[in-house]
TORPA-4810 file (N, C-alpha, C, O; in nm, 3 decimals):
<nodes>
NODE_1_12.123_4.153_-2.882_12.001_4.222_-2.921_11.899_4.127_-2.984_11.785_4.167_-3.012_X
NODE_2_11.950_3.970_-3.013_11.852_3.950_-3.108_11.753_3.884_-3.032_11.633_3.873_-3.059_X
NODE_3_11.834_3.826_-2.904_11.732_3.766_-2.785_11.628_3.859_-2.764_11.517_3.809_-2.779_X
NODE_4_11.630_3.963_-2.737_11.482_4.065_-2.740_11.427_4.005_-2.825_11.377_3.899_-2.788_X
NODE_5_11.414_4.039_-2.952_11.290_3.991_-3.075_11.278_3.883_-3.052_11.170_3.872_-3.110_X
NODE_6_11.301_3.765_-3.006_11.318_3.587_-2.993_11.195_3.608_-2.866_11.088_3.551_-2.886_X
NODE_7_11.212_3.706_-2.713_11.155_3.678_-2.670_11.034_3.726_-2.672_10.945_3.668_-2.611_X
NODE_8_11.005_3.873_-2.763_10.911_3.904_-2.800_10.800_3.857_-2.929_10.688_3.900_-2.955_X
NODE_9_10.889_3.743_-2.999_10.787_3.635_-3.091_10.698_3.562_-2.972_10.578_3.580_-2.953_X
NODE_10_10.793_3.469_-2.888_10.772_3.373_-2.831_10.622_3.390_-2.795_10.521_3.321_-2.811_X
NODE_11_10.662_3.561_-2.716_10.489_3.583_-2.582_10.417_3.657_-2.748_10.296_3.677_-2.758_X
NODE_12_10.466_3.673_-2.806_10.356_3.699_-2.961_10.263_3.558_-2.975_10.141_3.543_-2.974_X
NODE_13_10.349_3.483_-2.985_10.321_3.314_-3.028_10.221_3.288_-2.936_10.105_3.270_-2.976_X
NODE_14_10.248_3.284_-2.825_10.174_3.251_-2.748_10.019_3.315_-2.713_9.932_3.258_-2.647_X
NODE_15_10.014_3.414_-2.760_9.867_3.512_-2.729_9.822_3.427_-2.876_9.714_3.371_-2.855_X
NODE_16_9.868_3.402_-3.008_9.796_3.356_-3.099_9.766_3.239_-3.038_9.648_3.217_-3.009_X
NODE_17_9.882_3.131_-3.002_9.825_3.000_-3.000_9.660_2.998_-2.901_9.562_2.926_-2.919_X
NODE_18_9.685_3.106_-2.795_9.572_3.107_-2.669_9.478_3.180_-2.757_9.365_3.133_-2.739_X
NODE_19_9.475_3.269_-2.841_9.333_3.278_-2.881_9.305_3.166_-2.983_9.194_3.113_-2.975_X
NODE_20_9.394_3.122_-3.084_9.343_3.001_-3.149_9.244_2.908_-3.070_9.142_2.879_-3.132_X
NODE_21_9.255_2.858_-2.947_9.217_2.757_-2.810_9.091_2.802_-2.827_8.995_2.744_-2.877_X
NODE_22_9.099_2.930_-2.773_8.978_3.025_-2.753_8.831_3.001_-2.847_8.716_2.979_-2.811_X
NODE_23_8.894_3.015_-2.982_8.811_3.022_-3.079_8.784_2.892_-3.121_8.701_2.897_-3.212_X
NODE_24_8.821_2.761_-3.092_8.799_2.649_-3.116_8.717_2.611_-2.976_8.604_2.565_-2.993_X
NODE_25_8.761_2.625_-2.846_8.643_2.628_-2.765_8.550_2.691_-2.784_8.452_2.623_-2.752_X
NODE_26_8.524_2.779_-2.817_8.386_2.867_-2.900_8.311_2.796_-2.973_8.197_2.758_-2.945_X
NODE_27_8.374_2.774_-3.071_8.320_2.690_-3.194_8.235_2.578_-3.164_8.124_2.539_-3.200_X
NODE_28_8.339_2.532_-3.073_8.296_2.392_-3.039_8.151_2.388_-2.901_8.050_2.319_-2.909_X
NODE_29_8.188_2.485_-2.783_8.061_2.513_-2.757_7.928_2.610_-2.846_7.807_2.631_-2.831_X
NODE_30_7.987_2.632_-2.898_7.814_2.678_-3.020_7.793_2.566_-3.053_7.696_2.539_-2.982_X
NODE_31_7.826_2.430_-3.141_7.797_2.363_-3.199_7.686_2.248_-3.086_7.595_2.169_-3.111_X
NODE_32_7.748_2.287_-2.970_7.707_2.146_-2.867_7.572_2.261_-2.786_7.477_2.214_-2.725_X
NODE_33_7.588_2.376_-2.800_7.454_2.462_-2.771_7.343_2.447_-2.894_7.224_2.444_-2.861_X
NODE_34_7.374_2.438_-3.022_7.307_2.409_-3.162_7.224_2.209_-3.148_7.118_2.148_-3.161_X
NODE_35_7.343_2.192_-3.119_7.262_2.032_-3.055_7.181_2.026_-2.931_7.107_1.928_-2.923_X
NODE_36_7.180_2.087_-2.859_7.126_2.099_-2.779_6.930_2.142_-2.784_6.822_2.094_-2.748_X
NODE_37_6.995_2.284_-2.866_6.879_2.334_-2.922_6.789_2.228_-3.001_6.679_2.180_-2.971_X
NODE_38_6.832_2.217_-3.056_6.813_2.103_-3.225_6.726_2.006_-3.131_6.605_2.007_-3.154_X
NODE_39_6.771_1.924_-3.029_6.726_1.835_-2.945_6.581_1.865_-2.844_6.490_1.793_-2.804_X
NODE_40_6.609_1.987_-2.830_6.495_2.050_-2.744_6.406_2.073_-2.848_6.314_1.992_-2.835_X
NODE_41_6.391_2.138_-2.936_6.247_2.176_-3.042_6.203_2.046_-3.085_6.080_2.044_-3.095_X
NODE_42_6.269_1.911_-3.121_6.248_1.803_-3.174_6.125_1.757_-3.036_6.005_1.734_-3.048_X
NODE_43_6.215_1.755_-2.904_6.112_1.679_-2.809_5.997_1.767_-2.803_5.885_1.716_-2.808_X
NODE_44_6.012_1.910_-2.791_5.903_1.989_-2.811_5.760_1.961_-2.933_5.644_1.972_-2.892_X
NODE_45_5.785_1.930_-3.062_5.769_1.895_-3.160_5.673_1.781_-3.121_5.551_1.783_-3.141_X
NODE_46_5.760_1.656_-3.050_5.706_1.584_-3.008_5.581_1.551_-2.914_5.493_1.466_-2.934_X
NODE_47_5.593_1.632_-2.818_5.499_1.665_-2.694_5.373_1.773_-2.788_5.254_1.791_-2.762_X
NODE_48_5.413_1.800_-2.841_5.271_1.856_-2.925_5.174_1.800_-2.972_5.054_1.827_-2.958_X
NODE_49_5.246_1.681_-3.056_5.197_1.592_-3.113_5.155_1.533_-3.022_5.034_1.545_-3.039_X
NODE_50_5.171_1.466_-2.920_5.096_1.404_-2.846_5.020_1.463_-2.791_4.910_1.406_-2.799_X
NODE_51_5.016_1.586_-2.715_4.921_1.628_-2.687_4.788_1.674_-2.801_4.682_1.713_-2.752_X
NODE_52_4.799_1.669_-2.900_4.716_1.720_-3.036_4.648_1.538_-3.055_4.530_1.537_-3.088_X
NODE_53_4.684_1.460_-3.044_4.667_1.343_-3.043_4.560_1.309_-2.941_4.455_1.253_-2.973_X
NODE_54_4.586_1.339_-2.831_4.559_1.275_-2.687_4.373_1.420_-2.672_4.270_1.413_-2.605_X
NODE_55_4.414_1.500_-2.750_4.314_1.590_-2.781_4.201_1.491_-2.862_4.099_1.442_-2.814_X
NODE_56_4.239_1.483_-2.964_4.180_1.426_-3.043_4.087_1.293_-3.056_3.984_1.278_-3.121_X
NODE_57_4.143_1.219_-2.988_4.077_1.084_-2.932_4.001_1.119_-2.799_3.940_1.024_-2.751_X
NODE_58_3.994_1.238_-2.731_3.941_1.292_-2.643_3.770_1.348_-2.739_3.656_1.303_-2.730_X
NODE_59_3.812_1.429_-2.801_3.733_1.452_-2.873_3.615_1.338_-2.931_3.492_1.330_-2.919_X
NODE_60_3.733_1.244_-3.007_3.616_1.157_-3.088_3.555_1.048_-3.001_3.468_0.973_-3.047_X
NODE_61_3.602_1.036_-2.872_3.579_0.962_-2.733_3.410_1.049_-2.691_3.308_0.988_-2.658_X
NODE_62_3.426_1.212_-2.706_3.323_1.253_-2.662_3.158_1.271_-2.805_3.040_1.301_-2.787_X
NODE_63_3.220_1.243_-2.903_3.169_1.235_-3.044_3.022_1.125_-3.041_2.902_1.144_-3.064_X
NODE_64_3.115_0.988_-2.995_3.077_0.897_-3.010_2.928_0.856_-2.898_2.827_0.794_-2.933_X
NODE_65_2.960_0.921_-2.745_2.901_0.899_-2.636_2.814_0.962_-2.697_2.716_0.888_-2.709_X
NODE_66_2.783_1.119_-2.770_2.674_1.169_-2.781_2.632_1.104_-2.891_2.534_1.049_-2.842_X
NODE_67_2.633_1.076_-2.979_2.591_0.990_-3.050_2.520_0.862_-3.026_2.436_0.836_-3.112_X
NODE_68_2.530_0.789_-2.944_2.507_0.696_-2.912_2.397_0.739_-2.782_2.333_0.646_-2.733_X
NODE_69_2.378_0.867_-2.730_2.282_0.901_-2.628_2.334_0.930_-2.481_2.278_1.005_-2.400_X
NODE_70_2.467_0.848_-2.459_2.488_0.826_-2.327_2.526_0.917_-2.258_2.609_0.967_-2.336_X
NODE_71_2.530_1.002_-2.136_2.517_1.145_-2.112_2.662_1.148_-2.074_2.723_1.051_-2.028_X
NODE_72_2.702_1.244_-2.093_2.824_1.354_-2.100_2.926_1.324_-1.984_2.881_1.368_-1.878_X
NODE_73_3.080_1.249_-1.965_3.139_1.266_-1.836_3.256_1.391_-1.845_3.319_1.423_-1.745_X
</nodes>
C-alpha cells in the first residue's frame, strides 16, 4: 500500500517542480520584455531629440536668411 502514496508524491512532485519552471520562465521573460521596453522609449527619447534639434537649427537657419534679406528657400 505504501507504493501508492510514493507514486502519488512523485507525479505531485513533479506538477510543482513544472510549475516552478513555469514561473521562472515567466519571470524571466517579463524581465527581458521590461528591457526591451526600457530600450525602446530610450531610442524613442532619442529620435525626439533629434528631431527637436534638427527643428531647431532649421528654424534659426530660416531666422538668419530673413534677417540678413535673402529670400526664403
Amino acid at each position: 500500500m505504501p507504493h501508492v502514496y510514493c507514486v502519488f508524491i512523485h507525479a505531485l512532485l513533479q506538477i510543482v517542480v513544472k510549475e516552478e519552471m513555469r514561473r521562472r520562465h515567466m519571470a524571466e521573460h517579463e524581465r527581458r520584455m521590461a528591457e526591451m521596453r526600457k530600450a525602446e522609449r530610450e531610442r524613442e527619447r532619442a529620435r525626439a531629440q533629434q528631431r527637436q534639434q534638427r527643428r531647431a537649427g532649421e528654424r534659426d537657419k530660416r531666422r538668419r536668411r530673413t534677417a540678413s534679406g535673402s529670400p526664403k528657400k
